[in-house]
C-alpha positions as CSV (number, residue, x, y, z in Angstrom):
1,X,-16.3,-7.0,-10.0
2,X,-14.3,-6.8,-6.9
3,X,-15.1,-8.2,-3.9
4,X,-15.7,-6.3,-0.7
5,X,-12.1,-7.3,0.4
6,X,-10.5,-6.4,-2.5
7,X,-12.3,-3.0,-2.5
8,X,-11.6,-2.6,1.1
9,X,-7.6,-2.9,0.0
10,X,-7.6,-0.9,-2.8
11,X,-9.1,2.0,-1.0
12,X,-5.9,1.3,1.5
13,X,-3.4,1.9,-1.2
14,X,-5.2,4.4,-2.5
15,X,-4.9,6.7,0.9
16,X,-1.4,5.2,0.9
17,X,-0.8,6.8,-2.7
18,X,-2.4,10.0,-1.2
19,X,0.2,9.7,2.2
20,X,3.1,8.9,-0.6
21,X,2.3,12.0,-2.7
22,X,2.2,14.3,0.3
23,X,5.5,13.1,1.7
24,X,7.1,14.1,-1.7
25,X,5.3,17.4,-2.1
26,X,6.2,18.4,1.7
27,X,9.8,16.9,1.4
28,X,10.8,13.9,3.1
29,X,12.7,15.0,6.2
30,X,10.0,17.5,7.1
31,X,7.2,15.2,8.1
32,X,5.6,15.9,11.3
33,X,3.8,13.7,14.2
34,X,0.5,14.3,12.3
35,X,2.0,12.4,9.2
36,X,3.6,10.0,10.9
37,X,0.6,9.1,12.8
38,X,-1.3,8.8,9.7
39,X,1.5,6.4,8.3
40,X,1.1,4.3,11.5
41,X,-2.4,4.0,11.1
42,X,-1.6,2.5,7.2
43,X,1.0,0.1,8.9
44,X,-1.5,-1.1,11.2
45,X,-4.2,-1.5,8.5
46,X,-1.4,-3.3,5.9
47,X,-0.2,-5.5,8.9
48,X,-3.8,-7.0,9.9
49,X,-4.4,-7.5,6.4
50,X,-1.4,-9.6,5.5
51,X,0.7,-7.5,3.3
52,X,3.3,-8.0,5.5
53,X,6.3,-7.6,3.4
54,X,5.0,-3.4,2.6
55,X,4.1,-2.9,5.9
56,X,7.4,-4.0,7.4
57,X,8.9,-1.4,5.2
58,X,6.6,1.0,6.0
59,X,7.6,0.3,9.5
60,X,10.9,0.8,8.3
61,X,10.1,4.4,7.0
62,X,8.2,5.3,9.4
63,X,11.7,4.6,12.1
64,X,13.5,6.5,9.6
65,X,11.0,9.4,9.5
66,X,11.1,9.6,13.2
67,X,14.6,9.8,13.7
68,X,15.8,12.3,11.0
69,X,18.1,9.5,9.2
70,X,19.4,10.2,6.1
71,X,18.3,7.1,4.6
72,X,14.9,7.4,4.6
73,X,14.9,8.9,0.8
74,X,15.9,4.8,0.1
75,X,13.2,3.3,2.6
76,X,10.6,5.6,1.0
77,X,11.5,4.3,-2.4
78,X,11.6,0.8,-1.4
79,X,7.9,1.1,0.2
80,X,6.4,3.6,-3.0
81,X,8.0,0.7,-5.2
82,X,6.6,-2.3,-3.1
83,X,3.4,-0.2,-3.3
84,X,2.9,-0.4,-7.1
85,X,3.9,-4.1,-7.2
86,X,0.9,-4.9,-4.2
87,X,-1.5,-2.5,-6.6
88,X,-0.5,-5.1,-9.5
89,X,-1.2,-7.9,-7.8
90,X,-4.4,-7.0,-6.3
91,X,-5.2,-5.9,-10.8
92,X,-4.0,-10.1,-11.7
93,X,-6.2,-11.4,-8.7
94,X,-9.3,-9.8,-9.3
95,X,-8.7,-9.9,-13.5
96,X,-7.9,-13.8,-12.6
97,X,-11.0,-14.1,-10.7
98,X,-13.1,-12.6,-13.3
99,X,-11.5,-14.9,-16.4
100,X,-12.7,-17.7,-14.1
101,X,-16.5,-16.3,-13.3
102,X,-16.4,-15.7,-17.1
103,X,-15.2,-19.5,-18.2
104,X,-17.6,-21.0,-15.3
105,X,-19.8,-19.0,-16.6
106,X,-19.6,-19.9,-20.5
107,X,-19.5,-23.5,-19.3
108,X,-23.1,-23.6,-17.7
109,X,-24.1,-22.7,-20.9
């Protein structure tokens, strides 16, 4: 069962996913304000809640975005990537919270 946190966050990388999908089906280098506002709004939400390391490089993309550079195929790997790993960890930290309901659980009885 996850908690309202956790489902609060995995609704974040969800739209994120959604954001990620859209980039790569528009192309990259044609992103427009509306997009990158929308990306700004995920930094923001990333940022206040802690995941600092995928919303720096989200910050990162979204600088590359803005200015046209021709690196930003590598920043949005780096952030899709750092993505996945966040969505894996959020999977161990709610399947590790629920191994240790069930044991607490087994050992009232």
């Amino acid at each position: 069962m996850l908690t309202e946190e956790q489902q609060e966050i995995l609704k974040m990388i969800q739209r994120l996913q959604s954001l990620f999908e859209d980039l790569v089906l528009c192309g990259l280098r044609t992103a427009g304000p509306d997009m990158l506002s929308k990306l700004r709004q995920m930094y923001e939400e990333f940022n206040r809640t802690g995941a600092m390391y995928l919303a720096n490089l989200l910050n990162e993309l979204i600088h590359k975005l803005d200015i046209d550079d021709k690196t930003v195929a590598s920043a949005f790997q780096k952030a899709q990537t750092s993505l996945k790993i966040f969505e894996r960890l959020l999977t161990m930290d709610v399947i590790y919270h629920s191994l240790v309901t069930l044991q607490s659980n087994n050992n009232d009885h």
